[in-house]
C-alpha positions in Angstrom: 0.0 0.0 0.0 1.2 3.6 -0.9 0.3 6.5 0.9 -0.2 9.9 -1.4 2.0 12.6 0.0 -1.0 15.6 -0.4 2.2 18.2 -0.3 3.4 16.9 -4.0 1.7 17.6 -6.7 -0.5 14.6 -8.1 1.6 13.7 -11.4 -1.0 14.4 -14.2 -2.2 11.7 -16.7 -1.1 12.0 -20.1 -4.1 12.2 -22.6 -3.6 10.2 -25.9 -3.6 12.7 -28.2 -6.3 14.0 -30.2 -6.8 13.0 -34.0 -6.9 16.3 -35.5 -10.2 17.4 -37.4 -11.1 17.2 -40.4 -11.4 20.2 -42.3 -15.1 21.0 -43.6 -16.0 22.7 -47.1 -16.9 25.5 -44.6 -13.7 25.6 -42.5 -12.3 25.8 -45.9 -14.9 28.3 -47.3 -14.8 30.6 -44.6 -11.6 32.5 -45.3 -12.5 33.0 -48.7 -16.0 34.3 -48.1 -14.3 36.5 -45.0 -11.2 37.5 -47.6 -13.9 38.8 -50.6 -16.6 40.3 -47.9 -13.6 42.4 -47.1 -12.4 43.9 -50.2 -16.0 44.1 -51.6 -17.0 46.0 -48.9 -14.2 48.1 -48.5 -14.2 48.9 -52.5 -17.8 48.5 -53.7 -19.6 50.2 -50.1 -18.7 53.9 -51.3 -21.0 53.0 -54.6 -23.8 51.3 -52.4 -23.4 54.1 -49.9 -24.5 56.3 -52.6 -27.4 54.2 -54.2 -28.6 53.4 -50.6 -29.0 57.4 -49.7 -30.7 58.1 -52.9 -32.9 55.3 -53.0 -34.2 56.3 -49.4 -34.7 59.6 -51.4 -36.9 58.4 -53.7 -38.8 56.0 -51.5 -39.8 59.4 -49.6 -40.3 61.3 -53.0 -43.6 59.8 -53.3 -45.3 61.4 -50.8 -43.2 64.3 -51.1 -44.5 65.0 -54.3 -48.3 64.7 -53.2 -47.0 67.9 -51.1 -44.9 70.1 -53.1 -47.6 69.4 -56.3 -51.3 69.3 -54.1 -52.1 72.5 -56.0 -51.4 70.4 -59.6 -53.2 67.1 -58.1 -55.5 67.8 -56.1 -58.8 69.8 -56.7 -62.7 69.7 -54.6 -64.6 67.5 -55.8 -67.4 68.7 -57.6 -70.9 68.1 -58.5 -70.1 66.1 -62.1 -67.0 65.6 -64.1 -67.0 67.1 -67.5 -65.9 64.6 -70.8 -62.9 63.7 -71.2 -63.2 65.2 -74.8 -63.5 68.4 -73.3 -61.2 68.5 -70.9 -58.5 67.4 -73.1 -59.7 70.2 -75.4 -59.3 72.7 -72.6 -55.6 71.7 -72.2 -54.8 71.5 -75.8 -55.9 75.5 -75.6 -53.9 76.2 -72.6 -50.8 74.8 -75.0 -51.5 75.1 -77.9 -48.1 74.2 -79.8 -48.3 70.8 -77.8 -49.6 67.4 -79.2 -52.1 65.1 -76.9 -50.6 61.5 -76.5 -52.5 60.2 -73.8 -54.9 61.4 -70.4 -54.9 59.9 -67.4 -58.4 60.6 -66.0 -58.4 61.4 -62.1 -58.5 57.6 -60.6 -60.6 59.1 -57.1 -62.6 62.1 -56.4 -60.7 65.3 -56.1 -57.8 64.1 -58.4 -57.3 66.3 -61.4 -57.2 65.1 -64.8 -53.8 65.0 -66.5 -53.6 65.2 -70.2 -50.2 64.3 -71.8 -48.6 66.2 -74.6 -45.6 65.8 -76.6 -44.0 69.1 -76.6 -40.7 70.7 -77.9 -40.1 72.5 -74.9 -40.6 70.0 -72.5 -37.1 68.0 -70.7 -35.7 65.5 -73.2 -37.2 62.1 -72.4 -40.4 63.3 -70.6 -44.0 64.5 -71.7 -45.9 67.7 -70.2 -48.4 67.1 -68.3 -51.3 69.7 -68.0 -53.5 69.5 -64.8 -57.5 70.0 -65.4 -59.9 70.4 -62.5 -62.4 67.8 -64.0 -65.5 69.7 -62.3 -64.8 72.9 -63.9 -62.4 73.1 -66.9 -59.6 74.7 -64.8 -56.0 74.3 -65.5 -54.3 73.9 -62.4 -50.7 73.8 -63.9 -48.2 72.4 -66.4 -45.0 70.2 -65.3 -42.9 67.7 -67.3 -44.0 63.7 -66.7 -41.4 61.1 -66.7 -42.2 57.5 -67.2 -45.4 54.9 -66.5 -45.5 55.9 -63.2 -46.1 59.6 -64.0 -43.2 61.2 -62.0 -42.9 64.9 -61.7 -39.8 67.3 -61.4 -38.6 66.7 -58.1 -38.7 62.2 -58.2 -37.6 62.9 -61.4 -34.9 64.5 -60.5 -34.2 62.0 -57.1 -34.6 59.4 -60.0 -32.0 60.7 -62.1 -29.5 60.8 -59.1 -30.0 57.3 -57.8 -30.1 56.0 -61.8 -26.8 57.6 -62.9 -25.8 60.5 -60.4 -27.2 62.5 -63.6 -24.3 61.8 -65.5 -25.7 59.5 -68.5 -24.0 56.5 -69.9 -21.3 56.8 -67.9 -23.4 57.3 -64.4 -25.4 54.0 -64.8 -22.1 52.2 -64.3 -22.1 53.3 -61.1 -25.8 52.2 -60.6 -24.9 49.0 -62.1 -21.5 48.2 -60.6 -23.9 48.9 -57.1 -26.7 46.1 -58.0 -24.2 44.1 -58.8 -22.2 43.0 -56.2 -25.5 43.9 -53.3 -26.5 40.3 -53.5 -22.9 38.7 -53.7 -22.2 41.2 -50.3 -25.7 40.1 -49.0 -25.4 36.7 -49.3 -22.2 36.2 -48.3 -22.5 38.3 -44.9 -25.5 36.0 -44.7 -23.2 32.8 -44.7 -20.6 34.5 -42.8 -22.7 35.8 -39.6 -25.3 32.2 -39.6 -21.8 30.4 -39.8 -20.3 31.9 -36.7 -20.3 30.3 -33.5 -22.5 31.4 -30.8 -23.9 30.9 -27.4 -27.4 31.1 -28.3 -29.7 31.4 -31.0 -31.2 34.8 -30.3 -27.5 36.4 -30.7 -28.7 35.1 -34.3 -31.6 37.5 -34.9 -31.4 40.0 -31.7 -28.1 42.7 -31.7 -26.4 43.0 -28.4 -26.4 45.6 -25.7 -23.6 46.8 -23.3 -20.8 48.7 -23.8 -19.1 50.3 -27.8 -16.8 47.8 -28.6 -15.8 45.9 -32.0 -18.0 43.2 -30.8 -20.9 44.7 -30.4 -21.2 46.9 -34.0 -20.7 43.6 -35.1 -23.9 42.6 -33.6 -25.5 45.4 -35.4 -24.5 44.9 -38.5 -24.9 40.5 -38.3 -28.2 41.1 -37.2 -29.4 43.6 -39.3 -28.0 42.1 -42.2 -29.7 39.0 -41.5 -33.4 40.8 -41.5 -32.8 42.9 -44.2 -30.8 40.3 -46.9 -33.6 39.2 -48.8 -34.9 42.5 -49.7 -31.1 43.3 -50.3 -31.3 40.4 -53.1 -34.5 41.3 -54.8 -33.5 44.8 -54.9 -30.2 43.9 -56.2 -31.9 41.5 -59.0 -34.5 44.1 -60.1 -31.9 46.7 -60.2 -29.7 44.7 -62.8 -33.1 44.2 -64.7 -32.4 47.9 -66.3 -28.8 48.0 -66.0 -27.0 48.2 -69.0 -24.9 45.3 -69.7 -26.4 42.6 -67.2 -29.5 43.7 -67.9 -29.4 42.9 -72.0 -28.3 39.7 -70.9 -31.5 39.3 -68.3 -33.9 39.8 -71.5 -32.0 37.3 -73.5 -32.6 34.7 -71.2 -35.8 36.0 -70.0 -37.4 35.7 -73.5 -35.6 32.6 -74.3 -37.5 30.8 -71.4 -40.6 32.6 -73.1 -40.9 35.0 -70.4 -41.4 38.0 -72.7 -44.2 40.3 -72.0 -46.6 39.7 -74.5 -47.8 43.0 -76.4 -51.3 44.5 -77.3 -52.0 44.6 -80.7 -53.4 48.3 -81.8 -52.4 48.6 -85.3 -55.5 49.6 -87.7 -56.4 47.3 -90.9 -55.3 48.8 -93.7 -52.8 51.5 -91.9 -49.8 52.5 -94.0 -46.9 51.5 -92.1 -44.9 54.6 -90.5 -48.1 56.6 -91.3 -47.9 59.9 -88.6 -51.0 60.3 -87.3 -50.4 63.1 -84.7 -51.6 65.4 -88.3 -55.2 63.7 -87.8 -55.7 65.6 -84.2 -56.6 69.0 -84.2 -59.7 68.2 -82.3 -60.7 67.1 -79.5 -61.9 63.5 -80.3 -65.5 64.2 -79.6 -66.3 62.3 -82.5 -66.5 63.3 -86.3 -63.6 62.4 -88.7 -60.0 62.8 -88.7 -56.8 62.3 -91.6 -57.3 59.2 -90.3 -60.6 58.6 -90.7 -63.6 58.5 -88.5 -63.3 59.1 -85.1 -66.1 58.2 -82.7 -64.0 60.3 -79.9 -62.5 59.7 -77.0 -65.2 59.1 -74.3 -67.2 56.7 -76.6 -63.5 54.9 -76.6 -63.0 54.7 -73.1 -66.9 53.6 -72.8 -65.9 50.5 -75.2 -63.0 50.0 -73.2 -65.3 49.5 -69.7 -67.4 47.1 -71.3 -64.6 45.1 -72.7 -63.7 44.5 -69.2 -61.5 47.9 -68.2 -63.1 48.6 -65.1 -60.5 49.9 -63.4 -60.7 53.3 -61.7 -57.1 53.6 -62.9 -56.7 53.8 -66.3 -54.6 55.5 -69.0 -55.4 56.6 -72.2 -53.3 56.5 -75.6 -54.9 58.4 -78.2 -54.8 56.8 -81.5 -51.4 57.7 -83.7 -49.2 55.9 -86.2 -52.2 53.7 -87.6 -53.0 52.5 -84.4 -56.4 53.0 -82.1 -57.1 53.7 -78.8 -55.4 52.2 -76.4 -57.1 52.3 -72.8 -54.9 50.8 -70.0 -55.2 49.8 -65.8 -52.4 50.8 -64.4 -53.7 49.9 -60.7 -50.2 48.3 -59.8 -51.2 47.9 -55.8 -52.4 44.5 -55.2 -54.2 43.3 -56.5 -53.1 44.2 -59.4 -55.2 45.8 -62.3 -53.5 46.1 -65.7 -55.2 44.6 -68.5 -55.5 46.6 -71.7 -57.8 47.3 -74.3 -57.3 48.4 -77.9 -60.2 50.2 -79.9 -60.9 50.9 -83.4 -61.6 54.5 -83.4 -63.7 54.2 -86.8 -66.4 52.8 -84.8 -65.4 52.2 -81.2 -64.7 48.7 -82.1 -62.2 46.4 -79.7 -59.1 45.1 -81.9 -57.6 43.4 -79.0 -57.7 42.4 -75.7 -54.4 41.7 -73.2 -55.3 40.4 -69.6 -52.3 40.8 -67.0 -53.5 36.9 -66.1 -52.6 36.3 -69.4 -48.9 37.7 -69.2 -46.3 34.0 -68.7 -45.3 33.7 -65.2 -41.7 35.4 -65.7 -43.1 38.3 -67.3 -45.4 38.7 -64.3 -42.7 38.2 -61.8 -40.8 40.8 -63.5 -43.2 43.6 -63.4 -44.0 43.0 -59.8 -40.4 43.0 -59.0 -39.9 46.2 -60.7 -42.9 47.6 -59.4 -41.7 46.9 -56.1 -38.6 48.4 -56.7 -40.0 51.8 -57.8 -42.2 51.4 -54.6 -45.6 51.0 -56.1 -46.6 47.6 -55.6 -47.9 48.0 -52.7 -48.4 51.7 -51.8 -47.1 53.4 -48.9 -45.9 49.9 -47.1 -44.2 49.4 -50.3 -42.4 52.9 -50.0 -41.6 52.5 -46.3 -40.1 49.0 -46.9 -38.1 50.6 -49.1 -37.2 53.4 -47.0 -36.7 50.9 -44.2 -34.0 48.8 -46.1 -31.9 51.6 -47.6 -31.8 53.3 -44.0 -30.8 49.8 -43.4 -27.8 49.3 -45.8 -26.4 52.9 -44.8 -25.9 51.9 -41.2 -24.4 48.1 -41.9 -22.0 50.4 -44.1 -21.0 52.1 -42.1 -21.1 49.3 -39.4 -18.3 48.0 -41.3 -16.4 50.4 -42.6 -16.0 51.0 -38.2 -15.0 47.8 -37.7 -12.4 48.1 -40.1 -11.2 50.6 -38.2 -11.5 49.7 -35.0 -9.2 46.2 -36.4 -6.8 48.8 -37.5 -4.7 48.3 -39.7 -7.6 46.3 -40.9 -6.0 43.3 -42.7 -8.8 40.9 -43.9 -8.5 36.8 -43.9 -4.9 35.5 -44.5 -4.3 35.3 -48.3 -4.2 31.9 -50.1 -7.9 31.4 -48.7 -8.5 29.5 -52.0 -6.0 26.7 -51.0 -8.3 25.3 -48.4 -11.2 24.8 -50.0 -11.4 21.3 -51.3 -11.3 20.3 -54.9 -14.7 19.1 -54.8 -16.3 22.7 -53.7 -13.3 24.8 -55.6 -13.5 23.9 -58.9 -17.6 23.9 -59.0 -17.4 27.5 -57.3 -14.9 28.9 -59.7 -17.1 27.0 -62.5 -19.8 28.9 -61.3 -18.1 32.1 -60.6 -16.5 32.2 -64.2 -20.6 31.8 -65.2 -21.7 35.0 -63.1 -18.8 36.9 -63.8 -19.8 36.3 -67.8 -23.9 37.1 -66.8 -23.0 40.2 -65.1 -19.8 41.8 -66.7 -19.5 44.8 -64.5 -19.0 42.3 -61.6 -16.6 40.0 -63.2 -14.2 43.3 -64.0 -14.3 44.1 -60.9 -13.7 41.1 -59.0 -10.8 41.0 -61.9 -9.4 44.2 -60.4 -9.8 43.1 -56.7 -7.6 39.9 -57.7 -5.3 42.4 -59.2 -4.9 44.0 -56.2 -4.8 41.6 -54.0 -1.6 39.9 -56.4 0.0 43.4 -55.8 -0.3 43.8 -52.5 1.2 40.2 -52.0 4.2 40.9 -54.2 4.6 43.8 -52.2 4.9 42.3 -49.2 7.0 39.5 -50.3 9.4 42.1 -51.8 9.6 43.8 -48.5 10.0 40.7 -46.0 13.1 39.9 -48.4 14.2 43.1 -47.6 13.9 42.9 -44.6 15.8 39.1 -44.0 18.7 40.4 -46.1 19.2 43.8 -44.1 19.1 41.5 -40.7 21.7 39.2 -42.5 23.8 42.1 -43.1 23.6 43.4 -40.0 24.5 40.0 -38.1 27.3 39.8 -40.3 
């Protein structure tokens, strides 16, 4: 029998050692998500800074243009609404030198008529609009018009920032190189921060509290990113829907998996082909005959239009031109949505075609609500403060990060040579894949080009300077 002496240490037993682990695809994924986060959002966050700040603009514009414009939209409502025919008359002597294209009849009571015009004098790539009280004939103003959505000078103008910083060609590159890497940023912070080890689950969704620290704006910026990533991705993939490269390459696909948006047929039998006829319109299409032909006006148009199914309260109003009718459109985009159209013979009100939105193919659908969305009319005001909500959302998990660079001063991202880890079996699938998106969306693939590029320099760099280093010390030893 042995008796322990309790004054010497107990000799500790030696553990076998340990197998080590086996590394994971993510183990071996992780640097290289960490290392392209990093230079992506040091690079590419100035552009989506920008984007983000202008895009919470013109989520806001909408109901700042129902203020600085109530005199233009908004009238009292009145007793009966004169014809269309006559209000359209009524504008067309208020500008005379201007040529009716369309109307857009007030969609509720106390909304003003507005009757389109192409005009010399009007903004390059917009209509003016000319605003008649429909109760009493008034003209409550003229502004320039800008797209489907009708926007006036000042989302205009918010629009033209946050489309191409009002710079043209060159300014939608900026727009573009913005949409996209969004989702590539999005998704892989989405990767990075569910990947991350943690004590508990609500650390997942919730941001912590307690003192500033690193940790903590980390929090803020995981969490917040994790709410707000798929509304990152949607507005990322709508965005590159008008872009300029990636988006020619979106319709190409788009109509070769038959998702084209199908188109209303309005041309007249018999119609000369490039006949003009804005020469037939010196009236006001309250019936009689035009160059054209006869004309049974444009209230007896819209009428045929209601019984062919337009019904509704929304609606907009081509007036025929070019050989073609009438066209009479919904353009209720709110769910749910309202925009079939309607094409009308204006010799004798007849309907030459029909197009139902139920008709549209699925892709085509999903593309106009996603661009709808985007714009912020989908859905109204939630829509808009959705909006609002995720680009006041991106600006802070900017600059989130762009302080917790700083705070890791000198802010070195993941060890280079991330690539090496990942195993053959994910890498060369990835860089399959990569090569694929890079091709799809060129403005990413240049960049990501240039990103390499400097990543090669800064390695040579440093290589060059650690030799430097190692042969001064030698020197000096010797």
């Amino acid at each position: 029998m042995t008796i322990d002496d309790p004054a010497r240490p107990e000799t500790p037993v030696q553990e076998p050692p340990s197998a080590p682990r086996k590394p994971t695809a993510w183990s071996g994924l992780r640097p290289l998500l960490l290392r392209l986060h990093f230079y992506a959002g040091v690079l590419v966050a100035p552009f989506l800074l920008v984007a983000a700040l202008s895009g919470l603009l013109y989520a806001l514009s909408y109901q700042a243009e129902k203020v600085v414009y109530a005199h233009e939209l908004e009238v009292p409502v009145g007793d009966a609404a004169l014809p269309l025919s006559r209000q359209v008359d009524i504008a067309r002597g208020a500008n005379p030198d201007g040529t009716v294209t369309a109307v857009w009849p007030g969609a509720e009571p106390g909304a003003t008529t507005r009757v389109l015009m192409a005009d010399p004098d009007a903004p390059e790539g917009t209509s003016l609009a000319v605003f008649v009280d429909p109760y009493t004939g008034d003209v409550r103003g003229q502004l320039p018009s800008y797209g489907s959505s009708g926007a006036l000078p000042l989302r205009t103008w918010i629009d033209g920032l946050h489309r191409d910083l009002h710079l043209g060609e060159f300014g939608r590159n900026y727009s573009e190189l913005a949409a996209s890497w969004l989702w590539v940023i999005a998704l892989g912070g989405l990767l990075l921060w569910i990947g991350r080890r943690r004590k508990n689950r609500r650390a997942l969704f919730v941001p912590e509290g307690g003192p500033a620290s690193r940790r903590r704006t980390l929090s803020w910026h995981g969490s917040v990113g994790l709410w707000a990533a798929a509304g990152l991705v949607l507005l990322s993939a709508t965005g590159l829907t008008w872009s300029r490269y990636a988006g020619e390459n979106i319709g190409t696909v788009q109509d070769g998996l038959g998702g084209a948006t199908p188109t209303l047929t309005a041309t007249l039998d018999g119609a000369p082909a490039g006949s003009d006829g804005h020469e037939g319109h010196g009236g006001g299409h309250s019936g009689g005959t035009t160059a054209q032909g006869p004309d049974v006006g444009l209230d007896r148009a819209v009428e045929a239009a209601r019984a062919a199914g337009i019904d509704s309260p929304r609606i907009s109003v081509a007036l025929p031109a070019d050989g073609k009718g009438y066209v009479v459109k919904e353009t209720d985009t709110q769910f749910p949505l309202e925009l079939d159209s309607v094409a009308v013979d204006p010799a004798d009100g007849a309907v030459l075609d029909r197009l139902a939105f139920a008709d549209y193919p699925l892709l085509a659908k999903l593309t106009r609500i996603g661009i709808d969305a985007h714009m912020g009319v989908f859905l109204g005001l939630f829509n808009q403060l959705l909006l609002a909500a995720l680009a006041l959302a991106l600006v802070l998990m900017i600059l989130w990060g762009y302080r917790m660079w700083w705070l890791r001063r000198p802010g070195r991202p993941a060890a280079r040579g991330a690539w090496r880890k990942v195993p053959a079996t994910l890498l060369l699938p990835l860089a399959a894949v990569t090569a694929l998106v890079a091709w799809f969306v060129p403005l990413l693939g240049i960049s990501l080009l240039l990103f390499l590029a400097v990543d090669f320099a800064l390695a040579l760099t440093a290589k060059v300077r650690t030799r430097a280093r190692v042969k001064a010390s030698g020197d000096g030893a010797a």
